[in-house]
C-alpha positions as CSV (number, residue, x, y, z in Angstrom):
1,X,-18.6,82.3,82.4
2,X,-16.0,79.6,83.6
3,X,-15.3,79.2,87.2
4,X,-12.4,79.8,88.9
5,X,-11.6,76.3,89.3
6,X,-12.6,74.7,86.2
7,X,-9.7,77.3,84.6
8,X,-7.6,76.0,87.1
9,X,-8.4,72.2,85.7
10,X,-7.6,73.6,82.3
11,X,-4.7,75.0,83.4
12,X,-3.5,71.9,84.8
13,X,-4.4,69.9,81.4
14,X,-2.8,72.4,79.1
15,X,0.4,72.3,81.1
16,X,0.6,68.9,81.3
17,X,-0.3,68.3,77.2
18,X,3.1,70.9,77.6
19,X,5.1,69.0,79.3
20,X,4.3,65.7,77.1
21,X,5.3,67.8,74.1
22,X,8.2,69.0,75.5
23,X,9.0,64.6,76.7
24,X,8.4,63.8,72.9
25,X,11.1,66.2,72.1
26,X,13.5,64.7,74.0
27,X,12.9,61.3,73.7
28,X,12.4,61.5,70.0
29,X,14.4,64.1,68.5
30,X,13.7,63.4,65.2
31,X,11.4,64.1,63.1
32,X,12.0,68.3,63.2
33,X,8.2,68.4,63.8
34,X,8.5,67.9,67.1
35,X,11.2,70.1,68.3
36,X,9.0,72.9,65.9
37,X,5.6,72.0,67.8
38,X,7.3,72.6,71.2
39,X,8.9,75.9,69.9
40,X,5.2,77.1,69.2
41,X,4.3,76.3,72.6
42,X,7.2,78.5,74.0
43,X,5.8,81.1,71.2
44,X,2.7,80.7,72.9
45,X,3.8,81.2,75.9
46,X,5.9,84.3,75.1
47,X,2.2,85.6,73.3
48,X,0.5,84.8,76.8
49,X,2.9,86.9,78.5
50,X,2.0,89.8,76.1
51,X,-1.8,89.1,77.3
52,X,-1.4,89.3,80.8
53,X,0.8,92.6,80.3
54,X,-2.2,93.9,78.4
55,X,-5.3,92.6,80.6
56,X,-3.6,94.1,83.7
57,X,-2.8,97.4,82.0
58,X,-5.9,97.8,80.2
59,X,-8.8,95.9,81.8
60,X,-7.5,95.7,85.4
61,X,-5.4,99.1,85.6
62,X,-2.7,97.2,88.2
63,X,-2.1,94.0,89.1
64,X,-3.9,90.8,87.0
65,X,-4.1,87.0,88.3
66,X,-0.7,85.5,86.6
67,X,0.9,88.2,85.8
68,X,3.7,88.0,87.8
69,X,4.5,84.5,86.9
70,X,3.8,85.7,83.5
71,X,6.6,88.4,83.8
72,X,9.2,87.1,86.2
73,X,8.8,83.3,85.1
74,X,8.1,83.0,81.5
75,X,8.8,86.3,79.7
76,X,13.0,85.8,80.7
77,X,12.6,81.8,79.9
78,X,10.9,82.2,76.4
79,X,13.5,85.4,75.6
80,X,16.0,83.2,76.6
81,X,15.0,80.2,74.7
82,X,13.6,82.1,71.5
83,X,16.8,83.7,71.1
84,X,19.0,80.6,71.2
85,X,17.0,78.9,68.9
86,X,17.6,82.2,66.6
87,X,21.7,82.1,67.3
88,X,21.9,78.5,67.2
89,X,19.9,78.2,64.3
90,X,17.6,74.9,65.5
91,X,15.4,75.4,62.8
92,X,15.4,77.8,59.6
93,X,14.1,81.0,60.2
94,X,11.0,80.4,58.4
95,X,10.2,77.7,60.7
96,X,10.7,79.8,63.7
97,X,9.0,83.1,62.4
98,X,5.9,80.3,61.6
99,X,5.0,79.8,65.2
100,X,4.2,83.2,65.6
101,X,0.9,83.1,63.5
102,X,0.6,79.3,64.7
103,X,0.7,80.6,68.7
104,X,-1.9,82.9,67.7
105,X,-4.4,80.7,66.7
106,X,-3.3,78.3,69.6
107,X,-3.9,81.4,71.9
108,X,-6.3,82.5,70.8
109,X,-9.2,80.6,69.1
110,X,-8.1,77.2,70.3
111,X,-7.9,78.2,74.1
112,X,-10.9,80.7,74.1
113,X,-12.9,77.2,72.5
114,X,-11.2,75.0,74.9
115,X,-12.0,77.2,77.7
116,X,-15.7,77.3,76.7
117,X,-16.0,74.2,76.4
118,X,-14.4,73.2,79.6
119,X,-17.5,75.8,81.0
120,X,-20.4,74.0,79.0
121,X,-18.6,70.2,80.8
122,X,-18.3,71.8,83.8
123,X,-22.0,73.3,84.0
């Protein structure tokens, strides 16, 4: 079991890989890789949304740790964002329907092994 403050370290570390990401983007546009690797992390976050919805409603029957943020934070930025990038056409729609199976595995095998390993480091 991981401590509460180890997730919080990983926390901290997975937003800040984020926000690196989302400096690449900017400061180099080009190649479409990047701008497609920080569309799966808004994918992902849009699928982490979805999670805490589900853990509170299922595991916790009320209120889970995040969900708020989860719902009045990033579900109306990742709506917001997904469907521009839909409108405006930033990538084909392939591309865009891709990060859905690619923020699964990034939510869900790559966080649940990045959150035990943080454990075993932390132990």
């Amino acid at each position: 079991m991981i401590s509460y403050a180890t997730m919080l370290i990983v926390l901290r570390a997975l937003s800040a890989i984020a926000f690196l990401v989302a400096l690449v983007a900017v400061v180099r546009p080009e190649p479409r890789s990047t701008l497609w690797v920080l569309l799966v992390l808004e994918t992902t976050v849009a699928v982490n949304v979805i999670a805490h919805v589900l853990t509170a409603a299922t595991v916790f029957h009320g209120y889970a740790p995040g969900l708020a943020t989860a719902v009045l934070v990033n579900a109306p930025f990742a709506i917001y964002v997904l469907r521009r990038v839909w409108r405006e056409q930033w990538v084909s729609p392939a591309a865009l329907w891709a990060t859905v199976p690619a923020s699964l595995v990034l939510h869900g095998p790559i966080l649940v092994g990045g959150l035990w390993l943080a454990g075993r480091l932390a132990a």
